[in-house]
N, C-alpha and C positions, 0 to 999 in steps of 0.2 A: 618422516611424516610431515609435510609439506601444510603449514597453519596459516590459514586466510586470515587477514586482520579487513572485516567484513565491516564499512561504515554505520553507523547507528541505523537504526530503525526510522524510516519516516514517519511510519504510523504513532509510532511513540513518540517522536518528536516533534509532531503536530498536537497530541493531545497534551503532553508536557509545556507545550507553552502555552494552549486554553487556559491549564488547569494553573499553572504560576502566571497569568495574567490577570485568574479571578482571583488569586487566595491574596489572603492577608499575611502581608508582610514579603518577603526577601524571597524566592526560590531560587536554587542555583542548581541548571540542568548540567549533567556531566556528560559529556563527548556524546552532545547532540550533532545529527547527520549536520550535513553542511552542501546543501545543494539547491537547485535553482527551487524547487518546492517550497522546502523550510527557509530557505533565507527570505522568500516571497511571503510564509506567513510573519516571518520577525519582522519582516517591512509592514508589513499590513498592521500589525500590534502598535507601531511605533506611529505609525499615519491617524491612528485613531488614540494616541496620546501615550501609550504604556511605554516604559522606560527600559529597553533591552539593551544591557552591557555583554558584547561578545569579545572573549579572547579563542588562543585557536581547541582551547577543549574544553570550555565551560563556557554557559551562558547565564548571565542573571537577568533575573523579572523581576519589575518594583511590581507589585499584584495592588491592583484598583479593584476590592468586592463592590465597590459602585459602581464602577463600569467605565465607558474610555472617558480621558482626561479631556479630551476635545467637544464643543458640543456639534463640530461638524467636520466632516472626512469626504476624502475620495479614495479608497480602496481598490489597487489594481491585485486581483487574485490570481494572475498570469495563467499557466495550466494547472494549476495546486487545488484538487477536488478537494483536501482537507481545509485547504483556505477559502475557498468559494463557499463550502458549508459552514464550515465552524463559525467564522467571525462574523457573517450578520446574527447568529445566533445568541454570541456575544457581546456584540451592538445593542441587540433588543434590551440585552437587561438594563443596560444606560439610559440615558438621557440625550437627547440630539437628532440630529440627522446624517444619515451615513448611506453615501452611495457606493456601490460594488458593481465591478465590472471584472469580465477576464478574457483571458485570447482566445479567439475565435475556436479555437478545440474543446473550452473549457465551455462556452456559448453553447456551445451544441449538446451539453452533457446536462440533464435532466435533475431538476431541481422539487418539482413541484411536490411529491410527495412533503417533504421539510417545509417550503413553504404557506402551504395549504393548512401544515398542523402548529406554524406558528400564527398565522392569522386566526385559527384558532383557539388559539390564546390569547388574542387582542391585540395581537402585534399589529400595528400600522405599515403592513408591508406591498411596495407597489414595483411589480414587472416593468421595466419601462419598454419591451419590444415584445418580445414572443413569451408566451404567458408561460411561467414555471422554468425557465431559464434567465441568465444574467441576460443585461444589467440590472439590478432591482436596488430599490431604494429603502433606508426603513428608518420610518420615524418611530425611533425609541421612547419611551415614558416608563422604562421597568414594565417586568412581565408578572400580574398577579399567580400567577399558578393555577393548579385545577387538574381536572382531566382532560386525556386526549386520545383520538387514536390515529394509528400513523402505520401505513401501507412500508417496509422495509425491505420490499420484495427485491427493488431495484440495487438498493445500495442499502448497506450496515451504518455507512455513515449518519444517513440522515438519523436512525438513533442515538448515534452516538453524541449528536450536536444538544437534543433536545436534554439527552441525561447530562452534559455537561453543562447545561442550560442550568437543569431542577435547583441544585442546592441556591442559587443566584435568583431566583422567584422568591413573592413574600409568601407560599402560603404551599411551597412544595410541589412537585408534576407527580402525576398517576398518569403511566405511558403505556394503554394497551395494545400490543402490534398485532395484526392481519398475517404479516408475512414477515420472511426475516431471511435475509441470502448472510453469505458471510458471518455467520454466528461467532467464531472465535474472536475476531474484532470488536466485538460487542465485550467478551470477557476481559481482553484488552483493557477499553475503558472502564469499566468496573471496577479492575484492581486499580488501575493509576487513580482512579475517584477514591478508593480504600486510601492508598499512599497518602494523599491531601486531605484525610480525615473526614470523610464521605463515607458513610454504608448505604448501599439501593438494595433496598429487599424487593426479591422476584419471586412471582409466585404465579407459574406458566408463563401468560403470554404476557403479565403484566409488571411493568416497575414501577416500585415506589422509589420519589426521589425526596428527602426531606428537606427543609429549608436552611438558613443558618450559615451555607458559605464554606469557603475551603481554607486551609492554614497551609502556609507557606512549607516548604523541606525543601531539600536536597535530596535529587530524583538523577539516579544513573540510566542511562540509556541504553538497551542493550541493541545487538548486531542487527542486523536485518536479516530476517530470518527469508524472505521472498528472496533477498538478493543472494545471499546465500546458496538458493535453489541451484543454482548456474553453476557455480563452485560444486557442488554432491553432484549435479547430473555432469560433468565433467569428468568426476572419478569414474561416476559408472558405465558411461562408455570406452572407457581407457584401464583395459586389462593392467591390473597390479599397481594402479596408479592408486594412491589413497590424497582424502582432504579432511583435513581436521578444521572445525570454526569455534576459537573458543566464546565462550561468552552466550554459545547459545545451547541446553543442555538440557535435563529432565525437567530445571525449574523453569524455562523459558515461559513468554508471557505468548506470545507469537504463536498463534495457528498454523502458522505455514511451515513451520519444522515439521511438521507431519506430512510433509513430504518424501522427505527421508524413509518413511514406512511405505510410500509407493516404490521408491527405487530398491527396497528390501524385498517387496513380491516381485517385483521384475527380475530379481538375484542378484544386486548387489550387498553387498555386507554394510552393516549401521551398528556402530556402538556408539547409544546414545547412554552419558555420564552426567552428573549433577552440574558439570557449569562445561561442559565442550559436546560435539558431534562428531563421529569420524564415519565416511562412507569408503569405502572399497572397492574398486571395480575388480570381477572376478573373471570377467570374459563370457559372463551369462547375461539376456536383457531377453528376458520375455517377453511376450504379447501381454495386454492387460484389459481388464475392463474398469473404469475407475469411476465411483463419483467424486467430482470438484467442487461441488456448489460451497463447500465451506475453505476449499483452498487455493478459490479460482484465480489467486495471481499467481501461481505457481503454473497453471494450463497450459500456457507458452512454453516453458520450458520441459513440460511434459510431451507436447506435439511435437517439439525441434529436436528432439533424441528418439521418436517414435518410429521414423526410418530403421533406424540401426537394432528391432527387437526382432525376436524370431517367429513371432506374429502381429495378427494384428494389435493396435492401440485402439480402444474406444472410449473419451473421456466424456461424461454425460455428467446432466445439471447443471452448464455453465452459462445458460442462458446471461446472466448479466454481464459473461465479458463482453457484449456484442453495448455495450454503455460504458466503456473504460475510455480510455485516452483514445482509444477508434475501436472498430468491432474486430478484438483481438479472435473472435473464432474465425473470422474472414480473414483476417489478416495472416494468421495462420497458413488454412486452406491455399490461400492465393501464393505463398512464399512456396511452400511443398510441393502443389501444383508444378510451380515454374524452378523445382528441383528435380522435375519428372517420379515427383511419388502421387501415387493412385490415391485421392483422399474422397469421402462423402462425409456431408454435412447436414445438420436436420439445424432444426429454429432453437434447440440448447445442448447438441452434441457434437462432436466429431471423429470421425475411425480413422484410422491412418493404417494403409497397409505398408507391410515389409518392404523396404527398397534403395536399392543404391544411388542418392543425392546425386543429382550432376556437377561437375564442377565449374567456374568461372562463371558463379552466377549470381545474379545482381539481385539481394535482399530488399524489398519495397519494405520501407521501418514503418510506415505512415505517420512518422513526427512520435513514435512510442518508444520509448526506452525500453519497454522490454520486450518487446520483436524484436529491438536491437541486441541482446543481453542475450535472450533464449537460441537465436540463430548464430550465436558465440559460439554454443555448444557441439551444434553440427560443424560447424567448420572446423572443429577439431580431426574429424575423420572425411573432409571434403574442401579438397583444395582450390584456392582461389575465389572463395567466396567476397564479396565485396556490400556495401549497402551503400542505401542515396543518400542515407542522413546519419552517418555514425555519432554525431554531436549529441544529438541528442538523448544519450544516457546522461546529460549534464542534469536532469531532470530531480536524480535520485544517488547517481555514482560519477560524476563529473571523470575519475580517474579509472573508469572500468575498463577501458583497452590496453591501458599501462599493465592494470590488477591481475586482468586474465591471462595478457599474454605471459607474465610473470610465472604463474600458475601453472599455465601449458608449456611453456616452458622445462617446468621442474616435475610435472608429470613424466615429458619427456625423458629428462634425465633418469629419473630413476628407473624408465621403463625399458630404455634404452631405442625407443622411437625417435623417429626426424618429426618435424614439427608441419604437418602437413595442410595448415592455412594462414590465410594472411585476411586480415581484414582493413576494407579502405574507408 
């Protein structure tokens, strides 16, 4: 039974270091991810004064409840959505002035929703180019609190900047949402605010977040449950191949383990256990109809195995991939397309019909790590696949062509298959 040791969660390891850069006193994060994302937020922490001690499996935060040590910064947020969000969020509560900028892919990636409902809160915050995207500046003075209401349709994060904003206001956030994509993400942060001694009572569309500040602990990180996806859709195109991940199990925090229940209606086998996952491939992959809107990073690797079912794939409500790292339903489409499988596309869904991949063909990544990771999976049964930009998993798995081909490898073995790609 062939056990993935799956790198930490980003999404956890982004709010893991919010929340021990606001709390009082010591936090020490346990086997936080380690990749250009999260090292880009540990920079960003450290540029705006918090003190980050890394060895190679714990990290410590000296936690400032007052906010950064500097009264002036320049913050590069590179491609890192959780860093371009979070930390002017966490700026604001300080004192100072802090400008933010990030790489041209993260420029393009829509901010304004978060912005719009920090200015209304009195944030002194100014665009300096194209309105609701980086670069933006924010002259901090602490954020009184209040109410707000805040558009989530595009992205989960922008709530989740504001809830981890609340306890660091003097007088508490009351956060009414409109709209909300990505829900499980939002639970996410919830618990890890529990963890740091936070409770936000919800009651429908609205949270309470109350004032007071977080305490420091010791916060273990678990696997990534999205990258994970890649590993289960691997078994389950590969008759009698099994993947086991521990660390990710009934208690997991991670929405996106409920993936594993997509690849169970398609007929792979899923024994999900109190602290592991193991999928099965059976030799069965159905056609499906799925919604994503709450597991929409998982979409990629649902469309890159969508070839290989015995009908079609239809995965709907994912309109917000077309705002990730590039418009991963396009991205998609166009990769399939130019494997010669028959795809249609609407404004937030996609069908993929049944069809045998071409081989020797070159995966367009568009600079995303996970077109890179999801078209792993097809190359497992379609040789000669190659991409423009394999590097770029450095993003989130720096070691994922090492990881997989390991993996595929030892499917191999025990299946008694030859190993039928190669990726460049």
């Amino acid at each position: 039974m062939p056990a993935v040791d799956i790198p930490g969660s980003k999404s956890i390891t982004a709010r893991a270091l919010f929340l021990a850069a606001a709390a009082d006193g010591v936090s020490t994060l346990v086997r936080p991810l380690r990749s250009d994302d999260t090292e880009g937020f540990a920079e960003g922490l450290t540029r705006l004064g918090y003190r980050v001690g890394r060895t190679p499996d714990t990290w410590q935060v000296d936690g400032r409840p007052q906010g950064p040590a500097h009264a002036e910064a320049d913050v590069h947020c590179r491609d890192g959505a959780t860093t371009a969000r979070f930390l002017p969020a966490l700026a604001a509560a300080g004192h100072g002035t802090y400008r933010f900028d990030a790489s041209p892919q993260m420029r393009r990636r829509p901010l304004g929703p978060l912005t719009r409902a920090l200015r209304d809160l009195g944030v002194d915050l100014r665009h300096e180019q194209a309105e609701g995207h980086h670069p933006l500046t924010v002259r901090a003075a602490g954020v009184e609190g209040g109410e707000v209401v805040l558009d989530a349709g595009q992205s989960s994060q922008y709530l989740t900047a504001l809830l981890l904003l609340g306890p660091l206001t003097r007088t508490g956030l009351r956060i009414r949402v409109t709209d909300l994509v990505s829900a499980p993400y939002v639970e996410i942060t919830l618990a890890m605010m529990r963890a740091f001694g936070v409770e936000v009572v919800r009651d429908g569309d609205v949270f309470s977040v109350p004032p007071g500040g977080y305490l420091a602990t010791t916060y273990a990180i678990e696997p990534d449950a999205s990258t994970a996806s890649y590993f289960f859709a691997a078994a389950a195109v590969t008759p009698g191949h099994e993947v086991t991940v521990p660390g990710l199990g009934s208690g997991a925090l991670q929405g996106d383990l409920r993936f594993v229940e997509v690849l169970r209606r398609m007929g792979a086998e899923v024994e999900i256990a109190r602290d592991r996952t193991t999928v099965r491939g059976t030799g069965v992959l159905r056609g499906i109809t799925v919604n994503m809107r709450d597991i929409s990073d998982t979409m990629p690797t649902l469309a890159a195995i969508a070839p290989f079912a015995s009908g079609p794939v239809r995965i709907e409500d994912v309109a917000n991939t077309r705002v990730k790292e590039c418009d991963r339903l396009e991205a998609c489409a166009d990769n399939l397309r130019r494997l010669g499988v028959r795809v249609a596309t609407g404004p937030d869904r996609i069908e993929i019909s049944p069809g045998t991949p071409a081989p020797g063909t070159e995966i367009k990544t568009f600079g995303d790590h996970r077109i890179v990771m999801s078209f792993a999976v097809t190359a497992l049964r379609t040789s000669g696949l190659t991409y423009d930009d394999p590097g770029c998993v450095r993003k989130t798995f720096p070691t994922f062509h090492e990881a997989f081909a390991s993996q595929r490898d030892a499917g191999n073995r025990a299946t008694g298959h030859d190993a039928a790609a190669g990726a460049g």
